[in-house]
C-alpha positions in Angstrom: 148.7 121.7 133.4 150.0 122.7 136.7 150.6 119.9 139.2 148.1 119.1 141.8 150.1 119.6 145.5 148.5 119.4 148.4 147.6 123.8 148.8 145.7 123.0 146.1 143.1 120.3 147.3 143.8 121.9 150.6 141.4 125.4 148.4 139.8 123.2 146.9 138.1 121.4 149.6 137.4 124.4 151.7 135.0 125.3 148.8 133.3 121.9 147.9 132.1 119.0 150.3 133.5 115.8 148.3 133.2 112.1 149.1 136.2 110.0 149.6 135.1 108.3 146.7 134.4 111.5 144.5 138.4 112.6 146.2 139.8 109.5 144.9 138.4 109.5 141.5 139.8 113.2 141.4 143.2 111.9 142.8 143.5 108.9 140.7 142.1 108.6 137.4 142.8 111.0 134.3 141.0 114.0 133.0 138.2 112.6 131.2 136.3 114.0 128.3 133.4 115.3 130.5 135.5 116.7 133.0 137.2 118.7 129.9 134.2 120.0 128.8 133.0 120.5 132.8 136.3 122.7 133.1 135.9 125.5 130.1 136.1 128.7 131.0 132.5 131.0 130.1 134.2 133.7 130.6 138.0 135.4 130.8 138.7 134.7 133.9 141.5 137.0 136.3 144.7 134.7 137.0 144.8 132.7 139.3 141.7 131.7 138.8 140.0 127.8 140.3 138.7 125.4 137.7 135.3 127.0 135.9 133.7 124.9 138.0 134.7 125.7 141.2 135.1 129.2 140.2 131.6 129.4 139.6 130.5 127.5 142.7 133.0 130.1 145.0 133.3 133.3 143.5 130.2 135.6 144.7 131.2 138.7 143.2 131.9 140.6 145.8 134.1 143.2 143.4 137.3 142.8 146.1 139.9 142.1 143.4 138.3 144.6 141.1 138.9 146.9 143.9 143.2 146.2 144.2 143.6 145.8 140.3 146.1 148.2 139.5 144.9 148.6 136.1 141.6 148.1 136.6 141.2 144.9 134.3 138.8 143.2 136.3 134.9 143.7 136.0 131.9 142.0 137.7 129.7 140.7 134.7 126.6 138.4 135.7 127.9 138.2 139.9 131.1 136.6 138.6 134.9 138.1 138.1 135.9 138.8 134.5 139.2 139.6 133.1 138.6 142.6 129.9 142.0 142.9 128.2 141.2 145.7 126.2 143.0 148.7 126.8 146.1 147.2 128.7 147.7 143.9 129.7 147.6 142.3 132.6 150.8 142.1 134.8 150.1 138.9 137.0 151.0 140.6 140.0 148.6 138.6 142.3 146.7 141.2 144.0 143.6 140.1 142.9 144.2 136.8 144.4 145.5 137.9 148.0 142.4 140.2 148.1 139.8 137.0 147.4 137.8 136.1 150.1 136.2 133.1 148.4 139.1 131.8 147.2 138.0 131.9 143.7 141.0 133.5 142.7 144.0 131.9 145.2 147.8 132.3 144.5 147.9 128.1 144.8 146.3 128.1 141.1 147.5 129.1 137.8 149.5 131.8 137.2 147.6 132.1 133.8 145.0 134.0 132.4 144.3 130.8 129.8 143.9 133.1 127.0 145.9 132.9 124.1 146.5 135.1 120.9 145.0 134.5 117.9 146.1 136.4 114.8 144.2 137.6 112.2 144.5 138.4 108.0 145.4 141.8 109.2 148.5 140.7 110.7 151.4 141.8 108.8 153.3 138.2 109.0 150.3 136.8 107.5 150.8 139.2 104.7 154.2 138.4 104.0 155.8 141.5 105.5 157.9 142.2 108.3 157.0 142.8 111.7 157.8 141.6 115.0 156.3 143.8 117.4 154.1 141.3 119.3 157.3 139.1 119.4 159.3 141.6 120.8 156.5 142.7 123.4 156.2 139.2 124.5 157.6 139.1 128.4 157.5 135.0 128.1 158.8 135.1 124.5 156.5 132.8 123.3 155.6 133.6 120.1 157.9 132.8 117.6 158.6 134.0 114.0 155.7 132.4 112.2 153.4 133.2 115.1 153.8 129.8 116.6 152.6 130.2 120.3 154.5 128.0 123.1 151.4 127.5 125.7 153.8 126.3 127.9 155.7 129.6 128.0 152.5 131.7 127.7 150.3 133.1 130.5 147.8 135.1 129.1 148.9 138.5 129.8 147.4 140.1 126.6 151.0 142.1 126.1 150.9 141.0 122.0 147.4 142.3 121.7 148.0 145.5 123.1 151.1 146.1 121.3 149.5 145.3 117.8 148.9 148.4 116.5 147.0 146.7 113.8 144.5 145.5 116.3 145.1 141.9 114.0 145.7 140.0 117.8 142.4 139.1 119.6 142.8 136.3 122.7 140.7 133.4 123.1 
């Protein structure tokens, strides 16, 4: 988890009116199990992204970032941005964020798509056979050789997946 500094509350509170109380609570006591749940994303979300929460709350779909993504990866689905990595990964290169009005997607958050890869039967290492493509794709080189994948080194990008030509990678 990316620490909290002070650009982040700074977005944060431009969005959401919060008590001292609620601020403190936030500042001070752990991630509980409700907030956990509060805080799952509905939807693949562009990096970059707020909390689902405040996501939700901010982001009016407005179509801004789908507008300056250079690969057009970002759609509006139900008045809310939504990452499809289908046909091409996603770079990270912020422009989605700098062109957000709202916020909802703000350079001060995660660097991270939060989706990771999750390999299927059809994968040839799962069969017992050699490939290493989605290794050697990786930009982070988080995936190791028995598909291990370092969430700390990974952000998302959806490289793997596209460069399965198996189509065994699908991220969640």
């Amino acid at each position: 988890m990316q620490p909290r500094n002070e650009q982040y509350y700074e977005a944060y509170l431009n969005h959401k009116q919060i008590s001292r109380r609620g601020l403190l609570r936030t500042l001070f006591h752990s991630v509980d199990k409700g907030q956990k749940e509060h805080n799952i994303r509905l939807a693949h979300r562009p990096p970059f992204a707020a909390e689902e929460h405040l996501f939700l709350a901010v982001c009016t779909g407005c179509g801004d970032c789908t507008q300056v993504c250079p690969y057009n990866l970002i759609q509006i689905q139900q008045q809310k941005a939504v990452l499809e990595l289908d046909y091409m990964s996603c770079n990270l290169c912020g422009k989605c964020a700098e062109s957000c009005s709202t916020n909802a997607l703000n350079s001060v958050f995660k660097q991270d798509t939060e989706l990771r890869p999750n390999f299927s039967s059809k994968c040839l290492v799962k069969q017992n056979q050699f490939c290493t493509m989605c290794q050697d794709k990786c930009p982070q080189k988080a995936i190791s050789e028995n598909l291990a994948v370092n969430d700390e080194l990974c952000n998302g990008c959806g490289e793997c997946k596209i460069s399965c030509f198996l189509s065994a990678i699908q991220l969640v």
